[in-house]
Steps between C-alpha positions, in 0.01 A plus 500: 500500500780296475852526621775571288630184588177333355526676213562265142837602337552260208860544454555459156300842472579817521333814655467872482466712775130561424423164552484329110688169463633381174578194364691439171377215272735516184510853381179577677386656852247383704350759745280528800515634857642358790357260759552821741275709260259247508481492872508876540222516228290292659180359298559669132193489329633715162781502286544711178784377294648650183468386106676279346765701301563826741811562545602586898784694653675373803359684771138590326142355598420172359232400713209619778408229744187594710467321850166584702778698713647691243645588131837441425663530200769241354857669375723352227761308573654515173438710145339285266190384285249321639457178330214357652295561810313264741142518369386280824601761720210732348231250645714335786698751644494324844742290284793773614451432879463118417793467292702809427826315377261225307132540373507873627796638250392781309675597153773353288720753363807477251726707653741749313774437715482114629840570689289757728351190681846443748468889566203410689453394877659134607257349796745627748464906311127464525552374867652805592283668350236351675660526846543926394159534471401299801 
C-alpha cells in the first residue's frame, strides 16, 4: 500500500470523505474514487454502475467496486442524474486501479445543485482526512 504521501490528489478536484472525487466539466460532474481507494482496494475485478437517467441523493450508493479483498460500495458525492456511465469499466475494471482520475472514472452526473461541488473536500480536507484515518 502506498503512503499517503504517494497518494494522487489532482487539485483541481474535489473529494468526499468516502473517498469519490469530482470534477466539473461545464455543468456536469465527473466521478470516481480516489487514488487512496484504489490502493486500499487493491486489484478490483467488478464494478456495477447505475443507468443512465437515475437520479442520486448526496450521500446514497452509486456504485459497488469488488476487489479480490473485498466489496465496497461507492457513496454520492452530490444529488443528481446520472448522465452517462463508463461502459469500459464493466469489462476493464482494473481500469480504476490503473487510472482512477483518467480511464478509471465512473459516471457523469448533472447535478441538481452545481454550487454543491466547493462544499466538498479541497486536497488539503481530504488530507486530513486521510491522516484521521491513518
Amino acid at each position: 500500500m502506498k503512503k499517503i504521501e504517494e497518494i494522487a490528489l489532482p487539485e483541481e478536484l474535489r473529494y468526499s470523505a468516502e473517498h469519490e472525487w469530482v470534477r466539473m466539466e461545464g455543468d456536469a460532474a465527473r466521478i470516481g474514487i480516489t487514488d487512496y481507494a484504489q490502493d486500499q482496494l487493491g486489484d478490483i475485478v467488478y464494478v456495477e454502475l447505475p443507468s443512465v437517467g437515475a437520479h442520486i441523493a448526496q450521500g446514497a450508493v452509486f456504485a459497488t467496486v469488488e476487489s479480490v479483498k473485498s466489496v465496497s460500495e461507492c457513496y454520492m458525492p452530490l444529488s443528481g442524474e446520472v448522465t452517462a456511465v463508463n461502459g469500459p469499466l464493466a469489462d476493464e475494471p482494473v481500469l480504476l486501479n490503473q487510472s482512477p482520475y483518467g480511464d478509471g472514472w465512473m459516471i457523469l452526473v448533472k447535478p441538481d445543485d452545481p454550487a454543491a461541488f466547493s462544499n466538498l473536500l479541497t486536497v488539503e480536507g481530504y488530507l486530513a482526512c486521510l491522516k484521521g484515518e491513518s
